[in-house]
C-alpha positions in Angstrom: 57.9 -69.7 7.4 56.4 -66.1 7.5 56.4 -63.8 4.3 56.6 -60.0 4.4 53.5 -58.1 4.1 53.4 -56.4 0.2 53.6 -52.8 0.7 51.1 -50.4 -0.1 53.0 -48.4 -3.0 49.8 -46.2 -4.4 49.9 -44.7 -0.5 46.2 -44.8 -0.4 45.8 -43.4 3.3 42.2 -45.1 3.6 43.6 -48.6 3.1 43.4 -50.9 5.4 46.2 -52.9 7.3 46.2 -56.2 4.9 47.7 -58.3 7.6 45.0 -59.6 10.3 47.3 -60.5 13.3 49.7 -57.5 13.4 52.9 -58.6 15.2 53.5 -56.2 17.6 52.8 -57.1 20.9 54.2 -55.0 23.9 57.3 -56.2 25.8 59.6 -55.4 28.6 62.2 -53.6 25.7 59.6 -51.8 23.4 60.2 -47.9 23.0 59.1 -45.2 21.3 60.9 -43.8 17.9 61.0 -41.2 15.5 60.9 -41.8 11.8 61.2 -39.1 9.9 59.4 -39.1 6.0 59.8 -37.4 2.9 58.2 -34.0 2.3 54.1 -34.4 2.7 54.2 -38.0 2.9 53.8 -38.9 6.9 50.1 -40.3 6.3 52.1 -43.1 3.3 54.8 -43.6 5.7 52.6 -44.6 8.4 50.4 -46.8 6.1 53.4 -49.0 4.8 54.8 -49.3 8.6 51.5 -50.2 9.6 51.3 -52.3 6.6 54.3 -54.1 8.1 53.1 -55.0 11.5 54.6 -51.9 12.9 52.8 -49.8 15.9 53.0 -46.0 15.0 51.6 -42.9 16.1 51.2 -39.7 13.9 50.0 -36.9 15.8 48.1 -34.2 14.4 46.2 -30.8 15.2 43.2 -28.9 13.6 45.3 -26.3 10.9 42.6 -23.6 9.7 44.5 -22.9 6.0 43.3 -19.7 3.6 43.4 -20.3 -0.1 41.2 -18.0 -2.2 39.1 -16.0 0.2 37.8 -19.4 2.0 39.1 -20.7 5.2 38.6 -24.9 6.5 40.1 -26.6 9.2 42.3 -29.5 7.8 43.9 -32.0 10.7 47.9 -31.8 9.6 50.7 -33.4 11.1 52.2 -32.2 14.5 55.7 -32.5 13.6 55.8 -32.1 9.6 58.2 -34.6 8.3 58.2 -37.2 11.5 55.9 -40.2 12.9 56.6 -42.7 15.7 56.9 -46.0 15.8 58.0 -48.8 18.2 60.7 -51.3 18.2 62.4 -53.6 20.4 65.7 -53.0 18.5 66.6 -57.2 19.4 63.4 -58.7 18.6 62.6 -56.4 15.5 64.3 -56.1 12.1 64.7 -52.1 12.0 67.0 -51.9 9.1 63.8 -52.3 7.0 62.2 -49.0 8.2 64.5 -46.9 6.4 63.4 -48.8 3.0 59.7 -48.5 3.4 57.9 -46.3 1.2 57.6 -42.6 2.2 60.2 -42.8 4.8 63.1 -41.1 4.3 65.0 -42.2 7.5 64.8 -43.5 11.2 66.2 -41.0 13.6 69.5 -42.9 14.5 73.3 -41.9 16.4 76.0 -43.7 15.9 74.8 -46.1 13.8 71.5 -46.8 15.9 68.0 -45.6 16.3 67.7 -43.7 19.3 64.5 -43.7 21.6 62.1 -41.4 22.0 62.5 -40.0 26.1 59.8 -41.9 27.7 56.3 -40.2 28.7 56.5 -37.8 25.4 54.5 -40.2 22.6 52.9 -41.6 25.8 51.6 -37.4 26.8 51.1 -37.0 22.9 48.5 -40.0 22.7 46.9 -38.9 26.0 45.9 -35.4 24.4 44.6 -36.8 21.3 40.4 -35.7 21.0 37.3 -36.6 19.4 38.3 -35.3 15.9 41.3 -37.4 16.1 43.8 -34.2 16.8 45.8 -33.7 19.2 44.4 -30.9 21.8 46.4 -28.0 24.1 43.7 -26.6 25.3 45.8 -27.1 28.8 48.0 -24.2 28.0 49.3 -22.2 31.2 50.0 -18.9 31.5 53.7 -18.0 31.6 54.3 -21.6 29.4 56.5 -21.5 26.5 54.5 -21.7 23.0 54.9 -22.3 19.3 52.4 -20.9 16.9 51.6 -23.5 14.1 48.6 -20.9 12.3 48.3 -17.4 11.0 50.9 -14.9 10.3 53.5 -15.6 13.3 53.6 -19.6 12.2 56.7 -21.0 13.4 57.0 -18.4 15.8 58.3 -19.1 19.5 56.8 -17.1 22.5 55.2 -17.1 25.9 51.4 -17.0 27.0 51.1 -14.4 28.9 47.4 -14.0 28.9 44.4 -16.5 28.6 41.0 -14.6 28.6 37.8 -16.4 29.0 37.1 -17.0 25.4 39.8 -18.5 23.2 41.7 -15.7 22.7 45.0 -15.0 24.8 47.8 -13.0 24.2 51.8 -13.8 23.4 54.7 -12.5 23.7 56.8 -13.4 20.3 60.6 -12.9 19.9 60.9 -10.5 17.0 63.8 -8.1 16.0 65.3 -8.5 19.5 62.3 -7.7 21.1 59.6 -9.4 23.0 56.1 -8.5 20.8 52.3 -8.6 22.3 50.4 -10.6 19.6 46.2 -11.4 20.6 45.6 -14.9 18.6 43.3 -17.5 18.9 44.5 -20.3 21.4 43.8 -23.2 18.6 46.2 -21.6 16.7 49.2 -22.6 20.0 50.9 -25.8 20.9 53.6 -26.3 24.1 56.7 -24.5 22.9 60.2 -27.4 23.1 63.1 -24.8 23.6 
C-alpha cells in the first residue's frame, strides 16, 4: 500500500521533491498538458505536482523589469498563469491536479483534459539555455512575434528586420495601422496567431 506524498503548502520554490523514486516513467500513452494556476503562483503549482510524482515543465524567459530608476533581468514564466505536465489519463489519477495547491485548473473539454499538440512542450524544452530560460534567438525575418518587454508588451507584430546586433525592427498592429517599432530582440518570442 502506497501513501500520497504530503504537499508542500508554504510553496517554498527551493524545496526539494520529498519523494526519492518519482513515479513517472514514460509510456506508449503519456502526453503533454496544460495546467493553468492561480495569479503568480506557477513556480507553487509546479512544486506540489512535482511533489506528487508528476513530470512538469514551466518554461520561462529573461524579463528586464524597471521599478525605481533600476533595471534587472528576472527569469518569469512564458505563459503567465500555465505549466505542463504529463499524464497517461488511464494509468494516472488526474482528478487530483485540479486540487493541488496553486493550481487553479487542468485545461479540460468536455469533461476531459485535453493534450497538448505534440512537438510544442517537446520544441519548448529544446530551446531552454544555460540560465535556464527559454531562448528565441532563432527568430526569422518576416515571422510573426509577440513582445513580452517594454512599452508594446503584449503586442502582436512581424520581424521585419534583424540587424547585426540585437536590435531588429517590428511592425505592431496599432490603431488600424501596421507601426515600425526598433526594440531589442530579447525583448521577442514566436508570435501564436
Amino acid at each position: 500500500m502506497s501513501f500520497p506524498v504530503p504537499i508542500n503548502h508554504e510553496c517554498d520554490v527551493s524545496s526539494r521533491i520529498r519523494n526519492s523514486e518519482p513515479r513517472f516513467v514514460p509510456g506508449d500513452n503519456d502526453r503533454w498538458f496544460a495546467v493553468y494556476t492561480l495569479p503568480n503562483r506557477e513556480q507553487c503549482a509546479r512544486v506540489n505536482l512535482e511533489n506528487q510524482g508528476f513530470k512538469t515543465f514551466l518554461p520561462l524567459f529573461s524579463k528586464n523589469i524597471r521599478h525605481a530608476r533600476q533595471s534587472r533581468t528576472i527569469l518569469a514564466p512564458l505563459f503567465p498563469r500555465y505549466l505542463f505536465m504529463t499524464l497517461d489519463l488511464q494509468r494516472d489519477s488526474w482528478r487530483s491536479v485540479n486540487g493541488t495547491l496553486g493550481v487553479a485548473a487542468i485545461v479540460m473539454q468536455n469533461g476531459a483534459p485535453v493534450p497538448v499538440s505534440k512537438g510544442i512542450v517537446e520544441a519548448l524544452q529544446a530551446s531552454v539555455d544555460e540560465t535556464g530560460g527559454v531562448c528565441f534567438s532563432r527568430l526569422k525575418q518576416g515571422q510573426s512575434v509577440r513582445v513580452v518587454s517594454g512599452p508594446f508588451a503584449e503586442q502582436l507584430g512581424i520581424l521585419e528586420h534583424m540587424a547585426h546586433s540585437e536590435r531588429v525592427w517590428v511592425l505592431l498592429n496599432m490603431m488600424n495601422s501596421k507601426v515600425r517599432v526598433a526594440m531589442n530582440i530579447h525583448s521577442l518570442v514566436p508570435g501564436f496567431s
